[in-house]
C-alpha positions in Angstrom: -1.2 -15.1 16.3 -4.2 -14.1 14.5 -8.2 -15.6 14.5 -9.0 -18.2 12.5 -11.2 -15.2 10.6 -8.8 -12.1 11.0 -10.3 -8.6 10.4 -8.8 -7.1 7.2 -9.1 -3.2 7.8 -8.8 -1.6 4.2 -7.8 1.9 4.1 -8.4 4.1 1.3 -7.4 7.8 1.6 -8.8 10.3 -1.1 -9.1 13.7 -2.1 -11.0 15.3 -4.7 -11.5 12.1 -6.1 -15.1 12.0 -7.7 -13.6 10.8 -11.5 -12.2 7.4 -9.4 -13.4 6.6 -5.9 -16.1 5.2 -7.0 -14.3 2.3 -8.9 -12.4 1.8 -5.7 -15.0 1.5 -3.3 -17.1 -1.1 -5.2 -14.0 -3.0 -5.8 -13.7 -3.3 -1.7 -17.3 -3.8 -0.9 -17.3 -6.9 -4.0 -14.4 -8.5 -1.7 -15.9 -12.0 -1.1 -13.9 -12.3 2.5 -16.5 -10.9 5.3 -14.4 -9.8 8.1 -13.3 -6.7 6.2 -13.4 -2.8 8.1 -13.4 -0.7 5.0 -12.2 2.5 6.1 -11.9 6.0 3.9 -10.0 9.1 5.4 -10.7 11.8 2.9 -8.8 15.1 3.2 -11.9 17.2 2.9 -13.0 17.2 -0.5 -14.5 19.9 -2.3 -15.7 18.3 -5.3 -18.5 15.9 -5.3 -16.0 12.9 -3.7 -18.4 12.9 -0.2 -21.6 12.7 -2.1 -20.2 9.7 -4.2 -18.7 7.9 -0.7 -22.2 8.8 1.3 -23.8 6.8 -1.4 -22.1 3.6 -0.3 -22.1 4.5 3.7 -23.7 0.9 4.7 -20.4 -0.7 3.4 -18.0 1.6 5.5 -17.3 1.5 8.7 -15.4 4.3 9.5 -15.4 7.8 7.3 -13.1 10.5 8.2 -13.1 13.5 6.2 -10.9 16.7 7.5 -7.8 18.5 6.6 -4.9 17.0 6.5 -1.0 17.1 6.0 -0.7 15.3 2.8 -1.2 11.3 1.7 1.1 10.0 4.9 -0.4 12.0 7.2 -4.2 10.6 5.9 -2.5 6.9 6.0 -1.6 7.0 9.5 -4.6 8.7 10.2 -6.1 5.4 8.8 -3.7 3.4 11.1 -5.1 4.8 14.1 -8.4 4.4 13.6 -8.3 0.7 12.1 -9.1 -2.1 14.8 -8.2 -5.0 12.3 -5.7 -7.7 12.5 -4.4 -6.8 9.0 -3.7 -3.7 7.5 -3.8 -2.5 3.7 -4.2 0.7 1.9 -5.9 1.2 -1.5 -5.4 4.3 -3.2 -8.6 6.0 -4.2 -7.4 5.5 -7.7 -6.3 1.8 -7.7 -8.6 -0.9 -7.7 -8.1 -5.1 -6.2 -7.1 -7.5 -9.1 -10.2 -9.8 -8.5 -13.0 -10.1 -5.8 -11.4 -13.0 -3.9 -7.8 -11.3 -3.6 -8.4 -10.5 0.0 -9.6 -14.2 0.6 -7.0 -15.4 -0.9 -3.9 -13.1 1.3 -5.7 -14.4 4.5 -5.3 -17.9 3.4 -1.4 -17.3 3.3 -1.4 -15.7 6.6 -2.7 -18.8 8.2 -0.9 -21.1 6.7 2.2 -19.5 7.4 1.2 -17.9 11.3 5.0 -16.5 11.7 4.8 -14.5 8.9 4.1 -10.5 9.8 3.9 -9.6 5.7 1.8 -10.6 2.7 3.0 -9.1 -0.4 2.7 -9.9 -4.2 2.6 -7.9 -7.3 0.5 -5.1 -8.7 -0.4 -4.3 -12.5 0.2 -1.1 -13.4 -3.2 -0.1 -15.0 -6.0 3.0 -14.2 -8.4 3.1 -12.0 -11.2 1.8 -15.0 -8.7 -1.4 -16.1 -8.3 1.1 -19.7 -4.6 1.1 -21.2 -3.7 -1.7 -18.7 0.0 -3.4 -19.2 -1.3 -6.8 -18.3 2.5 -7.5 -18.9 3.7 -4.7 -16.4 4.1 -6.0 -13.2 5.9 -4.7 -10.7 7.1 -6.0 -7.0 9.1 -8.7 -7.7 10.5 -11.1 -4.5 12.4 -9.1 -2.3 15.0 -11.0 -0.8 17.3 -9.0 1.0 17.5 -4.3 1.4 19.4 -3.7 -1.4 16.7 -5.6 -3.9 14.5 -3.0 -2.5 16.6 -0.4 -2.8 17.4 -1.4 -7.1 13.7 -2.8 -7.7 11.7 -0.4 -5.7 8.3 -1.3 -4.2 4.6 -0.1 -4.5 2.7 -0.4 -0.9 -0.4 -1.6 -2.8 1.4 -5.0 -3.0 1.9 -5.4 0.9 -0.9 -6.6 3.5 0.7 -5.9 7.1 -0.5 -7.5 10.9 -1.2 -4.3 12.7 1.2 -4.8 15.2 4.3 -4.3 12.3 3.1 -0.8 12.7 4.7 -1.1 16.8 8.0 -2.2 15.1 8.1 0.1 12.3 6.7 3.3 13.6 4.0 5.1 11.5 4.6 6.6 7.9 7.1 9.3 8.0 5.7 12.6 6.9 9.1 14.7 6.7 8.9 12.8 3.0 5.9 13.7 1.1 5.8 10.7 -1.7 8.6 8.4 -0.5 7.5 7.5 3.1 5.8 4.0 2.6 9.6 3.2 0.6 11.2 4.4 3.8 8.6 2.1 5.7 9.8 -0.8 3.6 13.4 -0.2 4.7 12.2 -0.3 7.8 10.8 -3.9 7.9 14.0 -5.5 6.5 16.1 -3.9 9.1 14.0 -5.1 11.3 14.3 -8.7 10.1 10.1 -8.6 9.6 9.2 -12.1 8.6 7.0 -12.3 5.3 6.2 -14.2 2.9 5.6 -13.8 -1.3 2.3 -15.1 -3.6 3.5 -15.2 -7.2 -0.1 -13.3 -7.4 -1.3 -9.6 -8.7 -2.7 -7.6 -5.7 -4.0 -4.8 -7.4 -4.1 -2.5 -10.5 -2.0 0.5 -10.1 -2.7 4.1 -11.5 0.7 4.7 -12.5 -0.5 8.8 -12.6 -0.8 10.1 -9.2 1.2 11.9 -6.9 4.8 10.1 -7.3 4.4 10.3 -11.1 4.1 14.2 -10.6 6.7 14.8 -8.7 9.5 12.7 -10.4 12.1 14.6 -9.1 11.0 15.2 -4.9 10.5 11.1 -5.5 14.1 10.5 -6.6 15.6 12.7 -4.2 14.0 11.4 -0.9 14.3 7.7 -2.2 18.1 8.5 -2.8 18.1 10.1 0.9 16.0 7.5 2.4 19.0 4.6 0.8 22.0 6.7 2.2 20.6 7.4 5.6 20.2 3.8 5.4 23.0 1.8 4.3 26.5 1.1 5.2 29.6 1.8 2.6 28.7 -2.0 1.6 25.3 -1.5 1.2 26.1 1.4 -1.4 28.7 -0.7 -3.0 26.3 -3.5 -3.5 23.6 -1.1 -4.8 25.6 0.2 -7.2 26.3 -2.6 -9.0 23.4 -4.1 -8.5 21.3 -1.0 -10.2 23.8 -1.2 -12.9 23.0 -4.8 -13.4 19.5 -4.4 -13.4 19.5 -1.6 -15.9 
């Protein structure tokens, strides 16, 4: 169970990130929810990110900036140094759809107590809300694995309770852009109960890291489906991606 006014830690991890993070953080602090932890792990910067994120240092709580092992390693990082009853992570170039978004998630969560997920969509869009798809949304309802596995999934739309993170395990870092798909997996073989809002989460900078490495992306999303799935599962998945297409 949560309070009647659960803390929401937001985690945004960054690096070199002066053209965006800015956007970001005032799209946090503008939350109209109060019981937020804003949190920034930065993987130590050497453009003028710090200065930018020192400017707002009354609004966050907790600023890490060090070295790290990539994006994952930065999340979890994030993870362990959150003390909220919610978790979500906002890219330092991705930005909430509206200030009352995070209001709005913690309504669902106590109306529906059992749930361990809040997820919706995200509009794929830059960090400034210039050449936006407003049509482009992505994160569809996820009934079962294998509509994961054909529509895929962007961890911008999900708000987690901490505790998922006991049952789940932390991001895996042996995969370098696909380790919040593989933490997806993760909660439907589990049997994690969640719940969907027919609601934008977020705008999505369709540009970073995945969208540079198409190729690493494909292959550990493929690896991440075998390592998962039974002979059925694959059947299913490949006539269901057919489909799709």
């Amino acid at each position: 169970m949560i309070s009647e006014n659960p803390k929401i830690s937001i985690i945004t991890v960054c690096y070199n990130a002066e053209k965006t993070i800015e956007n970001t953080i005032r799209s946090v602090i503008s939350q109209t929810y109060k019981y937020i932890e804003y949190i920034i792990i930065d993987g130590d910067s050497t453009d003028g990110t710090l200065n930018i994120i020192k400017r707002y240092k009354d609004n966050i709580d907790v600023l890490i900036s060090e070295k790290d092992n990539g994006i994952y390693d930065a999340m979890n990082k994030g993870i362990k140094a959150s003390s909220g009853d919610i978790l979500y992570f906002l890219n330092s170039d991705d930005v909430f759809y509206n200030a009352s978004i995070v209001e709005k998630i913690v309504e669902v969560f106590l109306e529906n107590p059992a749930n361990k997920i809040v997820y919706g969509k995200i509009i794929v869009g830059n960090n400034t809300l210039r050449n936006t798809n407003l049509s482009q949304q992505h994160n569809p309802y996820l009934k079962n694995k294998i509509d994961l596995f054909v529509k895929g999934m962007c961890h911008q739309s999900f708000f987690s309770k901490k505790d998922v993170f006991n049952i789940t395990g932390l991001f895996n870092l042996k995969y370098k852009i696909s380790a919040d798909f593989d933490w997806a997996v993760k909660l439907f073989q589990n049997e994690i109960p969640m719940v969907y809002i027919d609601n934008p989460i977020a705008f999505y900078n369709p540009e970073g890291i995945s969208h540079k490495n198409i190729k690493l992306r494909r292959n550990e999303k493929q690896k991440i489906i075998f390592q998962n799935s039974t002979l059925f599962d694959l059947i299913r998945f490949s006539f269901r991606r057919i489909k799709y297409i």
